[in-house]
N, CA, C and O atoms as CSV, one atom per row, in Angstrom:
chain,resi,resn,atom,element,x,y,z
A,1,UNK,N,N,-57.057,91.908,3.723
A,1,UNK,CA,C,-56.766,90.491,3.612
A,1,UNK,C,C,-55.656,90.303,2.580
A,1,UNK,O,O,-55.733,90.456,1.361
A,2,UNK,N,N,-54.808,90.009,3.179
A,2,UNK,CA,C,-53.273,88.885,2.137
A,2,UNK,C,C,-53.461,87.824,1.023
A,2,UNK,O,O,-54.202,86.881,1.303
A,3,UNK,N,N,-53.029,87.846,0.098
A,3,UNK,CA,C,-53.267,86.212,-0.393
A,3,UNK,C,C,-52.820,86.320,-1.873
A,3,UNK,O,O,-52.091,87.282,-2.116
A,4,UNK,N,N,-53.066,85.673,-2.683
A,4,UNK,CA,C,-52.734,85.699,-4.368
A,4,UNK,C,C,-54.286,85.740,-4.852
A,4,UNK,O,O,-55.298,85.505,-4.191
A,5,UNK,N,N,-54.200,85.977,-5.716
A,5,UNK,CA,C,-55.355,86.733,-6.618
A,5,UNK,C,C,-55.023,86.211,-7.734
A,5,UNK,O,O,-53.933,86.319,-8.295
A,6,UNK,N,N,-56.509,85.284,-8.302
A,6,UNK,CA,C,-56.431,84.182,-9.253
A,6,UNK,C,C,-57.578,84.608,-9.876
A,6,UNK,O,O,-58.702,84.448,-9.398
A,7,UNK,N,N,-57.328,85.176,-10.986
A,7,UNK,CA,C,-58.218,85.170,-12.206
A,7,UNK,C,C,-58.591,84.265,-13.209
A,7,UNK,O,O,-57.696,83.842,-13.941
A,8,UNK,N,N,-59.849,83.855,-13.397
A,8,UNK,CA,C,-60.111,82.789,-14.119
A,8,UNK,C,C,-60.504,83.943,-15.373
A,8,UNK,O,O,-60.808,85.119,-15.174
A,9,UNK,N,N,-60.418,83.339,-16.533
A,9,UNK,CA,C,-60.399,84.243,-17.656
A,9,UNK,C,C,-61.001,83.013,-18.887
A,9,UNK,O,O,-60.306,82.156,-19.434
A,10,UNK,N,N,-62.396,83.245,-19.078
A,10,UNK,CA,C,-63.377,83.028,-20.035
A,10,UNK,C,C,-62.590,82.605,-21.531
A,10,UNK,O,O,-61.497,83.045,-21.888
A,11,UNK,N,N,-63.218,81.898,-22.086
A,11,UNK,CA,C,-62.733,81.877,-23.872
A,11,UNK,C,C,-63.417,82.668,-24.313
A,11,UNK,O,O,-63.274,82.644,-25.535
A,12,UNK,N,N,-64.359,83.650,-23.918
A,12,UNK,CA,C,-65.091,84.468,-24.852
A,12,UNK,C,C,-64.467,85.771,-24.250
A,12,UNK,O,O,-64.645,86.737,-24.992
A,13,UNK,N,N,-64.041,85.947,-23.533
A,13,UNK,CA,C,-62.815,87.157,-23.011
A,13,UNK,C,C,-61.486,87.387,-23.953
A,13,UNK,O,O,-61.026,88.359,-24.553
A,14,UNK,N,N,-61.171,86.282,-23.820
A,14,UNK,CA,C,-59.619,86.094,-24.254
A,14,UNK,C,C,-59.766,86.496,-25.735
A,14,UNK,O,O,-58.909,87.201,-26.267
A,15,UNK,N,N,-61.062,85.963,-26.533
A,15,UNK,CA,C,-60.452,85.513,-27.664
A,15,UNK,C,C,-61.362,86.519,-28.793
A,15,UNK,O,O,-61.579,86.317,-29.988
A,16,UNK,N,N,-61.872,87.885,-27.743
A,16,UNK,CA,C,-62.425,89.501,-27.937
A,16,UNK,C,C,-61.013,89.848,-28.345
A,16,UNK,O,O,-60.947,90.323,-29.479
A,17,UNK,N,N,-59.960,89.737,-27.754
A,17,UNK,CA,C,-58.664,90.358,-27.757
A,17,UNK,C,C,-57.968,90.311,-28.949
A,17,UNK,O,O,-58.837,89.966,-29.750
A,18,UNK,N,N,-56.998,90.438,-29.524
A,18,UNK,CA,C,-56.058,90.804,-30.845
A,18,UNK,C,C,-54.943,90.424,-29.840
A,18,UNK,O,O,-54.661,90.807,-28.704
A,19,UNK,N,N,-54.207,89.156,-31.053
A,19,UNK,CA,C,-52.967,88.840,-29.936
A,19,UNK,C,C,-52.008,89.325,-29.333
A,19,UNK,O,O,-51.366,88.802,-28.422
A,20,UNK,N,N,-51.852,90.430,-29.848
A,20,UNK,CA,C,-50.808,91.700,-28.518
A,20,UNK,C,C,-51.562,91.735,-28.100
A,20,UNK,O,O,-51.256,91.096,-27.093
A,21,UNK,N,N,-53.207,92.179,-27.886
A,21,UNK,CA,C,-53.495,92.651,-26.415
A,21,UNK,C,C,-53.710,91.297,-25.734
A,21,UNK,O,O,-53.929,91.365,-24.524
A,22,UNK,N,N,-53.697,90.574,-26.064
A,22,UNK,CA,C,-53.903,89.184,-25.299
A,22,UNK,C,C,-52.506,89.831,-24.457
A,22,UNK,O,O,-52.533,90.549,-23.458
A,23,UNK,N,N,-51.158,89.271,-25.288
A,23,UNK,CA,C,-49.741,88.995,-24.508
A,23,UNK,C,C,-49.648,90.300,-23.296
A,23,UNK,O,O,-49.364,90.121,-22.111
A,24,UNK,N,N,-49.883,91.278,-23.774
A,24,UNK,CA,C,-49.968,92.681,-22.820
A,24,UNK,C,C,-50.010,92.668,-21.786
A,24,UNK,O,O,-49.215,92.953,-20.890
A,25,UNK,N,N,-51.999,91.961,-21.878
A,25,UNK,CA,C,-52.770,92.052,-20.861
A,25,UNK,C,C,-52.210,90.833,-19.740
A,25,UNK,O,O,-52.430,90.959,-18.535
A,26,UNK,N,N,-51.533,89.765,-20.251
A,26,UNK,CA,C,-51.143,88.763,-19.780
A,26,UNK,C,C,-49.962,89.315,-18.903
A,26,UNK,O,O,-50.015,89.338,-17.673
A,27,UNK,N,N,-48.796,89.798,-19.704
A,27,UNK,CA,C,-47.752,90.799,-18.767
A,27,UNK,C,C,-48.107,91.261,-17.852
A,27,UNK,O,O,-47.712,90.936,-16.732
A,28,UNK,N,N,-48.937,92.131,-18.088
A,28,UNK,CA,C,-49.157,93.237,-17.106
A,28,UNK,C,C,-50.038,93.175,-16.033
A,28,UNK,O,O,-50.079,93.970,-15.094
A,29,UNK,N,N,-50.845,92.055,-16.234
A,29,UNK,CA,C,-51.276,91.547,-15.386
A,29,UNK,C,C,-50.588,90.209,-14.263
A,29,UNK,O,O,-51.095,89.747,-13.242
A,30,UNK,N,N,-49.395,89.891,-14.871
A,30,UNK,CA,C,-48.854,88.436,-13.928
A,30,UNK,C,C,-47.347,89.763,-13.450
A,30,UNK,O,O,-46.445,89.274,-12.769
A,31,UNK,N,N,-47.250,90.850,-13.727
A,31,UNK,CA,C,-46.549,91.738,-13.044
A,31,UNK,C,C,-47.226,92.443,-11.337
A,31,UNK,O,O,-46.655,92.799,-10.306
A,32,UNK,N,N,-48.587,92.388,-11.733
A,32,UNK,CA,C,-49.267,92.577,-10.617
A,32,UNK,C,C,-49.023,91.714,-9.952
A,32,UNK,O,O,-49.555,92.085,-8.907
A,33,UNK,N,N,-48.546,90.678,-9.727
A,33,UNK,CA,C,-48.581,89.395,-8.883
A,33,UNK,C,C,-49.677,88.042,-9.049
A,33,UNK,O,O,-49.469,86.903,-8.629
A,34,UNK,N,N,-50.558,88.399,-9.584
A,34,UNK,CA,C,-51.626,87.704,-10.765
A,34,UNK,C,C,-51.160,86.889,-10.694
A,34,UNK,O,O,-49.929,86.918,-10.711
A,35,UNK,N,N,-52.027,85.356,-10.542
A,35,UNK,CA,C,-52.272,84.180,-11.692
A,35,UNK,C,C,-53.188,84.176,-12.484
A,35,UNK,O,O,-54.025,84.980,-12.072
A,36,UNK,N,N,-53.528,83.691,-13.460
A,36,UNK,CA,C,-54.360,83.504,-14.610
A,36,UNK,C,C,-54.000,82.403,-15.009
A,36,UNK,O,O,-52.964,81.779,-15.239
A,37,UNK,N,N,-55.602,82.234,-15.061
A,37,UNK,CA,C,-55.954,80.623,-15.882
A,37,UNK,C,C,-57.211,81.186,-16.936
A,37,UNK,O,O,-58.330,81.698,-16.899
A,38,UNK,N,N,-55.949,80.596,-18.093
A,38,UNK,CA,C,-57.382,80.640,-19.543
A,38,UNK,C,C,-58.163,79.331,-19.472
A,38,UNK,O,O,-57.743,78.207,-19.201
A,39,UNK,N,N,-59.464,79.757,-19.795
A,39,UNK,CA,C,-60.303,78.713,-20.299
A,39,UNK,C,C,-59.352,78.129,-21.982
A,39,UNK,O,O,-58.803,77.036,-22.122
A,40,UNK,N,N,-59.391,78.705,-22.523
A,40,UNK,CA,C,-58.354,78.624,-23.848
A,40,UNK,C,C,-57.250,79.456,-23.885
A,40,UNK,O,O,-57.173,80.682,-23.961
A,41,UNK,N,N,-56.262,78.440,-23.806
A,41,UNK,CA,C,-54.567,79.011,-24.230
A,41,UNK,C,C,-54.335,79.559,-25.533
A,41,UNK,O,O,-55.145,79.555,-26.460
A,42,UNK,N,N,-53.211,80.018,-25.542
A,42,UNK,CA,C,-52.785,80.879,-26.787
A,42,UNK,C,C,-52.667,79.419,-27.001
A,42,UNK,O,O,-52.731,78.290,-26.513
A,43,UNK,N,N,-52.330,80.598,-28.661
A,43,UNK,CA,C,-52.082,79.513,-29.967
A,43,UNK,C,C,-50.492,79.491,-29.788
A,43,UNK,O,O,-50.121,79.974,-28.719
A,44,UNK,N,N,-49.362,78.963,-30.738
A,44,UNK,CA,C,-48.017,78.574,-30.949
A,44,UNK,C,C,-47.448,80.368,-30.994
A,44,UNK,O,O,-46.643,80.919,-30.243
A,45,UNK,N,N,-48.003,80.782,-31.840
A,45,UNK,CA,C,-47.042,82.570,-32.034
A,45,UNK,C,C,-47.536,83.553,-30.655
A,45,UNK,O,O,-46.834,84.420,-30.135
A,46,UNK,N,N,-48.691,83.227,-30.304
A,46,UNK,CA,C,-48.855,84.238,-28.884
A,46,UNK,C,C,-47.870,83.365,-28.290
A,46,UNK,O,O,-46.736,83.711,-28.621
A,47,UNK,N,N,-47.900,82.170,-27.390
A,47,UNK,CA,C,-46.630,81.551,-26.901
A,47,UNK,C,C,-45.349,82.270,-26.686
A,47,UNK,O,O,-44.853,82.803,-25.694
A,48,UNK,N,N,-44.874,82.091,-28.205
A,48,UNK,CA,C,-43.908,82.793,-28.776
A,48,UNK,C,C,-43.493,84.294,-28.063
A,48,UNK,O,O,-42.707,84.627,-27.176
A,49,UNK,N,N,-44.288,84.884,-28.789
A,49,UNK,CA,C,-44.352,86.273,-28.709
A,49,UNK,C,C,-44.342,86.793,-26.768
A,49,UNK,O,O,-43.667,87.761,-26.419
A,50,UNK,N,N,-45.035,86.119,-25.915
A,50,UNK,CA,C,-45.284,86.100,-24.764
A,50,UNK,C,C,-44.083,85.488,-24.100
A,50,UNK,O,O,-43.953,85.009,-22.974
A,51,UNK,N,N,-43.236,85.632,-25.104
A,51,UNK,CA,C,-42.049,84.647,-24.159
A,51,UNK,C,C,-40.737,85.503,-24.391
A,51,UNK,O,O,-39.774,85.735,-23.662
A,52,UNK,N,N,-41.012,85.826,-25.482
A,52,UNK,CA,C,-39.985,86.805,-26.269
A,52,UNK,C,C,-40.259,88.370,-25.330
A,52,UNK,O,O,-39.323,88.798,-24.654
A,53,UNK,N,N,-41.537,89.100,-25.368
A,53,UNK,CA,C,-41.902,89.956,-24.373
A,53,UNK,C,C,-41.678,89.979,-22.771
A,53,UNK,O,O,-41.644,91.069,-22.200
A,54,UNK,N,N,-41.513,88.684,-21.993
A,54,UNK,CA,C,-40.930,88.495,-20.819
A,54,UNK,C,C,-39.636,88.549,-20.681
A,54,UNK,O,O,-39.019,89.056,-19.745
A,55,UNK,N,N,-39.130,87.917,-21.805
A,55,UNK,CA,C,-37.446,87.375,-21.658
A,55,UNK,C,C,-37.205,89.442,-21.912
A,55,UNK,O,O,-36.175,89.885,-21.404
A,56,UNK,N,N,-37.819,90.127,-22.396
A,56,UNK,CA,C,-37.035,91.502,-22.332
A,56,UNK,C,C,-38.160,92.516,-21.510
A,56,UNK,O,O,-38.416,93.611,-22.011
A,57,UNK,N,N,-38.738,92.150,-20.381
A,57,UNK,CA,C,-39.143,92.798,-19.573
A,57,UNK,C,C,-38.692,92.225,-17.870
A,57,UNK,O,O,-39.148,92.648,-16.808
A,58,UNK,N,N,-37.782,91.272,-18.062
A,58,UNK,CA,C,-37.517,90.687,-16.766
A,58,UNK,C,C,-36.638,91.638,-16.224
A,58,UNK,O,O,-35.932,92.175,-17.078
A,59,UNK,N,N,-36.418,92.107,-14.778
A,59,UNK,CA,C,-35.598,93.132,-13.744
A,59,UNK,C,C,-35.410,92.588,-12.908
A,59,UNK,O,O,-36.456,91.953,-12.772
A,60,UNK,N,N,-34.607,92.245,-11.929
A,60,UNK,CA,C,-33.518,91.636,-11.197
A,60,UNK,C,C,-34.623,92.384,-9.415
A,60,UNK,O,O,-34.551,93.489,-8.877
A,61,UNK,N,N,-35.079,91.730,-9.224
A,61,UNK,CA,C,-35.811,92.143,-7.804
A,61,UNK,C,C,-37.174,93.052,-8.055
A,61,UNK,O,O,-37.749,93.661,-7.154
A,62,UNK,N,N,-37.594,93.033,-9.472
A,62,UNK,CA,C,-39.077,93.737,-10.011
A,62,UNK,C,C,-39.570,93.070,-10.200
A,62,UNK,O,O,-40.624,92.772,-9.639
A,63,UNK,N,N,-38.653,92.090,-11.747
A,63,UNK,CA,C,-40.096,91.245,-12.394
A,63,UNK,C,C,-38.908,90.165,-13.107
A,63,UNK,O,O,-37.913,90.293,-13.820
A,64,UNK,N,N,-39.883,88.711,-12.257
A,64,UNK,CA,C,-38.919,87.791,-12.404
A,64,UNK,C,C,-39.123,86.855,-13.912
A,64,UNK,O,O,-38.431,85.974,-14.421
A,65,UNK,N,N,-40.002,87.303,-14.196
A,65,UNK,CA,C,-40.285,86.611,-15.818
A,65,UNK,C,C,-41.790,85.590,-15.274
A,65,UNK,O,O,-42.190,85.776,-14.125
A,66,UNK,N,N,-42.424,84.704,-16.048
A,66,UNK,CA,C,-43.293,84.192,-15.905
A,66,UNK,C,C,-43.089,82.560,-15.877
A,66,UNK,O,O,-42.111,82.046,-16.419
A,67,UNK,N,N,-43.963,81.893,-15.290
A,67,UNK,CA,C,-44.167,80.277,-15.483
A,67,UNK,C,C,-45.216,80.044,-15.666
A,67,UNK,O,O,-46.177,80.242,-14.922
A,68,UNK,N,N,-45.161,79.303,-17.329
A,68,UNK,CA,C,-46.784,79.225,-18.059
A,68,UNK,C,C,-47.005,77.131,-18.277
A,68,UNK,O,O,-46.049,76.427,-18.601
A,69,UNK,N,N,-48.177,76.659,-18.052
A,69,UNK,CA,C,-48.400,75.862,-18.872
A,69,UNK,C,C,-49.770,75.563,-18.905
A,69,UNK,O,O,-50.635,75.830,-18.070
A,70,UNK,N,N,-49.857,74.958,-20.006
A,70,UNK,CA,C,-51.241,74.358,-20.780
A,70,UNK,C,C,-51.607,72.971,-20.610
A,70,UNK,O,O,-50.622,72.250,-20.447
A,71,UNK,N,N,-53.121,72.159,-20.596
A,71,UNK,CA,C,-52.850,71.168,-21.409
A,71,UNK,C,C,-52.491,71.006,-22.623
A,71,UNK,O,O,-52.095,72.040,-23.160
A,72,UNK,N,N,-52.484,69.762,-23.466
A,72,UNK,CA,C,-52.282,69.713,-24.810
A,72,UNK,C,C,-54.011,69.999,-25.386
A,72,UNK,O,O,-55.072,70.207,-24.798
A,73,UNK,N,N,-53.845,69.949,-25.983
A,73,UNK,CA,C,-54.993,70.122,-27.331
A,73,UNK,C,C,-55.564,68.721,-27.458
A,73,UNK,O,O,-54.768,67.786,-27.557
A,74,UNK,N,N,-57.076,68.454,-27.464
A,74,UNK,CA,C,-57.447,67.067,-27.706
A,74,UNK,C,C,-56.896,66.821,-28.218
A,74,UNK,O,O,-56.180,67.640,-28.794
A,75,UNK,N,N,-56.748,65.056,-28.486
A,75,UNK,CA,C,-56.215,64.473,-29.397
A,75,UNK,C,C,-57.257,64.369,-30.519
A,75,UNK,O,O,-56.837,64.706,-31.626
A,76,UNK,N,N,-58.632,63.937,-30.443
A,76,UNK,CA,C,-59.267,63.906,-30.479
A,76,UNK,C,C,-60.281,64.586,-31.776
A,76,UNK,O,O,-60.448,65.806,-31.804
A,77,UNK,N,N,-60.777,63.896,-32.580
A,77,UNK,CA,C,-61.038,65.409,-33.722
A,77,UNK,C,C,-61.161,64.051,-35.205
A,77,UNK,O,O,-61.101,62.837,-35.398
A,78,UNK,N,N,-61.358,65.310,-35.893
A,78,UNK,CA,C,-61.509,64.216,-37.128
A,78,UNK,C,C,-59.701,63.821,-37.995
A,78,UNK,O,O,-58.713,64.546,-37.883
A,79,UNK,N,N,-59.767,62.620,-38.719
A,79,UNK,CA,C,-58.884,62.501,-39.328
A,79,UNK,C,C,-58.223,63.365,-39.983
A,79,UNK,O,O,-57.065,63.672,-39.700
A,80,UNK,N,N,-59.002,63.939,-41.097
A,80,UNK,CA,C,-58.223,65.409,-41.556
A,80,UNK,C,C,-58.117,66.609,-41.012
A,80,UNK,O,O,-57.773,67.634,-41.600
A,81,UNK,N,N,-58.484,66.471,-39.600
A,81,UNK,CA,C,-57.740,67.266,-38.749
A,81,UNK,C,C,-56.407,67.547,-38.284
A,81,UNK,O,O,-55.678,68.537,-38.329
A,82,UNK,N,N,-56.264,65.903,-37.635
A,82,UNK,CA,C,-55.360,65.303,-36.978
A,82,UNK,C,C,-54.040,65.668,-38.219
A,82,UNK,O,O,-53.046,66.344,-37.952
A,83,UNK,N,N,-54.363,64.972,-39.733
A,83,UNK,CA,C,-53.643,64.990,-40.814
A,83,UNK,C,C,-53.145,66.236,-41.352
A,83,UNK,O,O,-52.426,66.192,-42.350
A,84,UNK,N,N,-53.516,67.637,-40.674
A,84,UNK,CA,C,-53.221,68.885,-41.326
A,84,UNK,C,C,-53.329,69.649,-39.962
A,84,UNK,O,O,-53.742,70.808,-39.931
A,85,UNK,N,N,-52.858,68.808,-38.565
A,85,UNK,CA,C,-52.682,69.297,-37.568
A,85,UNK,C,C,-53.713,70.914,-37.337
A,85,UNK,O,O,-53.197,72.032,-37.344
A,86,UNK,N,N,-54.905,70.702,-37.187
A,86,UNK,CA,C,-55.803,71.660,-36.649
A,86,UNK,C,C,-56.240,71.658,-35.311
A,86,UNK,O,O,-57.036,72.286,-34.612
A,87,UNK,N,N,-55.447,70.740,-35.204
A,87,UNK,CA,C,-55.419,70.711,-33.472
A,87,UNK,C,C,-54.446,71.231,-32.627
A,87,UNK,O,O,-54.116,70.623,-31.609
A,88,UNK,N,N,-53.814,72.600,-33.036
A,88,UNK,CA,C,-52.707,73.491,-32.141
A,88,UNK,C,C,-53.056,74.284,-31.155
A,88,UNK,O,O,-52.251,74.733,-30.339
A,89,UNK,N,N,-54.363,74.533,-31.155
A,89,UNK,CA,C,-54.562,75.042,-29.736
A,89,UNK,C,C,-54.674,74.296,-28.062
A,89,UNK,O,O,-55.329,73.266,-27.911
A,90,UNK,N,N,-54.152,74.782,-27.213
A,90,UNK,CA,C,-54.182,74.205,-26.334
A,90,UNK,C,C,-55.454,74.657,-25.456
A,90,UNK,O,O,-56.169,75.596,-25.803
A,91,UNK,N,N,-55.625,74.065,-24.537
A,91,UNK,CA,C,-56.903,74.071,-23.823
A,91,UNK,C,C,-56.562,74.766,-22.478
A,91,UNK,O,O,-56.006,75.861,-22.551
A,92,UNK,N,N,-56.798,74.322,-21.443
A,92,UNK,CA,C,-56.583,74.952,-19.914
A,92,UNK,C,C,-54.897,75.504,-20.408
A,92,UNK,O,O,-54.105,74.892,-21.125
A,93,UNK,N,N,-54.657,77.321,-19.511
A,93,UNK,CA,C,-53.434,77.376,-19.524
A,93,UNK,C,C,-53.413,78.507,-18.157
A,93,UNK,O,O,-53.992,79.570,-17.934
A,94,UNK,N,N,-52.574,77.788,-17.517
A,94,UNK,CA,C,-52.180,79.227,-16.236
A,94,UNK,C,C,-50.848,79.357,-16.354
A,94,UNK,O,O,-49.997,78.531,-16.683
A,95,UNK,N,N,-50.724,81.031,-15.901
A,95,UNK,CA,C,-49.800,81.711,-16.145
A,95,UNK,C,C,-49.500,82.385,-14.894
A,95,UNK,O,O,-50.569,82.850,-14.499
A,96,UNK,N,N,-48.420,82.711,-13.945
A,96,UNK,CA,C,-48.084,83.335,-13.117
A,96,UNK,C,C,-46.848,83.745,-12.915
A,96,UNK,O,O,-45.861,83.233,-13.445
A,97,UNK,N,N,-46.837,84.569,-12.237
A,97,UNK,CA,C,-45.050,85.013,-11.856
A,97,UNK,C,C,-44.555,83.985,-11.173
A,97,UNK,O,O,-45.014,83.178,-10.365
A,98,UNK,N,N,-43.328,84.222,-11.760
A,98,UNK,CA,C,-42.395,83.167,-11.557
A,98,UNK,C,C,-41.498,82.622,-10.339
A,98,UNK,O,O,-40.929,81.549,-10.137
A,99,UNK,N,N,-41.615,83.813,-9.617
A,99,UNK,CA,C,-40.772,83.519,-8.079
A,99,UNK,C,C,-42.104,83.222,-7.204
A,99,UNK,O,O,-41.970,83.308,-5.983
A,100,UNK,N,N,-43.750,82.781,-7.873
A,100,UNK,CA,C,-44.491,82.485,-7.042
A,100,UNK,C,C,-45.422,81.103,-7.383
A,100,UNK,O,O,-46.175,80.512,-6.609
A,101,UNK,N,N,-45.100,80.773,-8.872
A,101,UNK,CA,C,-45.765,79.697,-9.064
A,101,UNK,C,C,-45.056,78.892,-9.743
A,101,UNK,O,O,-44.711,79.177,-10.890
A,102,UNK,N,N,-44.547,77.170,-8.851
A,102,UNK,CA,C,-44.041,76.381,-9.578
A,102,UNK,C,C,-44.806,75.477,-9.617
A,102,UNK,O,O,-45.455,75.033,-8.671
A,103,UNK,N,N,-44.805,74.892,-11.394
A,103,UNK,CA,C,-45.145,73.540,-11.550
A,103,UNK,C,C,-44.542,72.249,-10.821
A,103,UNK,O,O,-43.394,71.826,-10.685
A,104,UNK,N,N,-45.704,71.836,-10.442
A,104,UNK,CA,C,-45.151,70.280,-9.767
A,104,UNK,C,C,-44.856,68.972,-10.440
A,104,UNK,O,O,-43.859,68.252,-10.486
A,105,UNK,N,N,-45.857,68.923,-10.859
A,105,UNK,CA,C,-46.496,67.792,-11.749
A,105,UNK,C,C,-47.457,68.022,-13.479
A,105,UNK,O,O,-48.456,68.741,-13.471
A,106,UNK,N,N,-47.142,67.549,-14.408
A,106,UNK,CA,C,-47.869,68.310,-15.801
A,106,UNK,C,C,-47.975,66.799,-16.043
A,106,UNK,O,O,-47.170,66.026,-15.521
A,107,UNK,N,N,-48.918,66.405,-16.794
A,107,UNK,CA,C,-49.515,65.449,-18.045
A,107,UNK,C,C,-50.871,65.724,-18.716
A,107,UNK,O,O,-51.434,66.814,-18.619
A,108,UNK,N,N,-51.293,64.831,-19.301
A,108,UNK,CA,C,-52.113,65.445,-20.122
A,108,UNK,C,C,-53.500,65.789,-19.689
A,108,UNK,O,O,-54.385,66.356,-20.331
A,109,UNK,N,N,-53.510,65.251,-18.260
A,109,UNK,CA,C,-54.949,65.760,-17.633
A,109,UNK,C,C,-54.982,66.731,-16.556
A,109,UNK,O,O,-56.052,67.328,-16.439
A,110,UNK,N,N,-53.926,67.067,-15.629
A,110,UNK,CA,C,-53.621,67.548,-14.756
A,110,UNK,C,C,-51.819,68.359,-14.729
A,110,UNK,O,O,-50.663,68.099,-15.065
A,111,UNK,N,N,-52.465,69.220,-14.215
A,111,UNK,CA,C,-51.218,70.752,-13.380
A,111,UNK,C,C,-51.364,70.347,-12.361
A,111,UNK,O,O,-52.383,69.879,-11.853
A,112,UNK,N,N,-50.379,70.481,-11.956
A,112,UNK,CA,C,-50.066,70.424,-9.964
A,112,UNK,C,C,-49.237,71.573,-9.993
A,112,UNK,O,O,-48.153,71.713,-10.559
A,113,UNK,N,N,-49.955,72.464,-9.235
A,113,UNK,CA,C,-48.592,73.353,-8.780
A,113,UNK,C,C,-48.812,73.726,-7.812
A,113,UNK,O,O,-49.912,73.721,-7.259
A,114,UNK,N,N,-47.223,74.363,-7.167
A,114,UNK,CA,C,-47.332,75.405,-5.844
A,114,UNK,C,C,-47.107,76.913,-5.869
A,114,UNK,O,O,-46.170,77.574,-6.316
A,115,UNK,N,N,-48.231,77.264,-5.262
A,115,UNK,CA,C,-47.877,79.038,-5.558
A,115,UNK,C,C,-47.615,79.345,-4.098
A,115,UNK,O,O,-48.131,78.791,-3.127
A,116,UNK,N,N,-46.780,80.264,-4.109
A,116,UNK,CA,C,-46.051,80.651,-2.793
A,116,UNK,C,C,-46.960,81.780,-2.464
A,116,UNK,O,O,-48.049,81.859,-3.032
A,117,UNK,N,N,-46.583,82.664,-1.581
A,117,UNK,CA,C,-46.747,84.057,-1.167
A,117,UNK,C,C,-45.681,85.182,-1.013
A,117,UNK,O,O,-45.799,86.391,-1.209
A,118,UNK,N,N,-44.683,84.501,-0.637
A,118,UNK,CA,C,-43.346,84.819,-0.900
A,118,UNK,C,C,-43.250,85.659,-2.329
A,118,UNK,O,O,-43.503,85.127,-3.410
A,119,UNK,N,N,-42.834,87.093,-2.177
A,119,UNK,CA,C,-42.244,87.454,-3.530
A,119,UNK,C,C,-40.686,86.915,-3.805
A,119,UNK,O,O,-40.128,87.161,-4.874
């Protein structure tokens, strides 16, 4: 059977990991052709780092780089939260290769996207 292969991936999975093996496992897995959806998104430096690691693993008809997004992070929380911004993590985040999953639509409650089959 054909199709894309969508891994849903736990917050108590993800967050066993050390943030290289997070970004790694994230690579090397959306190189397989993988989507992944975290229950919890990276923080601001995995981001980072996961972006910086694509932009120098991308190959011209191998590996087209990735298309990631998140919601935002409640708003939601106590005042001296909000006031010393402890609210940087983001919540829902899928990640897939890039010549197969485009975002349609993003706000703060909903992803729309289309994933192809097409490499």
């Amino acid at each position: 059977m054909q199709g894309i292969q969508l891994d849903l991936i736990s917050e108590a999975r993800i967050s066993q990991m050390a943030s290289m093996e997070k970004v790694r496992y994230i690579i090397d897995e959306v190189r397989k052709g993988k989507i992944l959806v975290l229950e919890k998104g990276l923080n601001p430096m995995e981001e980072a780092k996961l972006i910086e690691m694509t932009m120098s693993a991308i190959q011209p008809d191998v590996f087209s780089g990735i298309e990631m997004q998140s919601y935002p992070a409640n708003s939601e929380g106590s005042l001296l939260g909000k006031l010393f911004k402890k609210q940087s993590s983001k919540r829902l985040t899928v990640i897939g290769p890039a010549n197969q999953l485009k975002t349609l639509k993003k706000d703060r409650n909903l992803i729309s996207a289309l994933v192809s089959t097409s490499k």
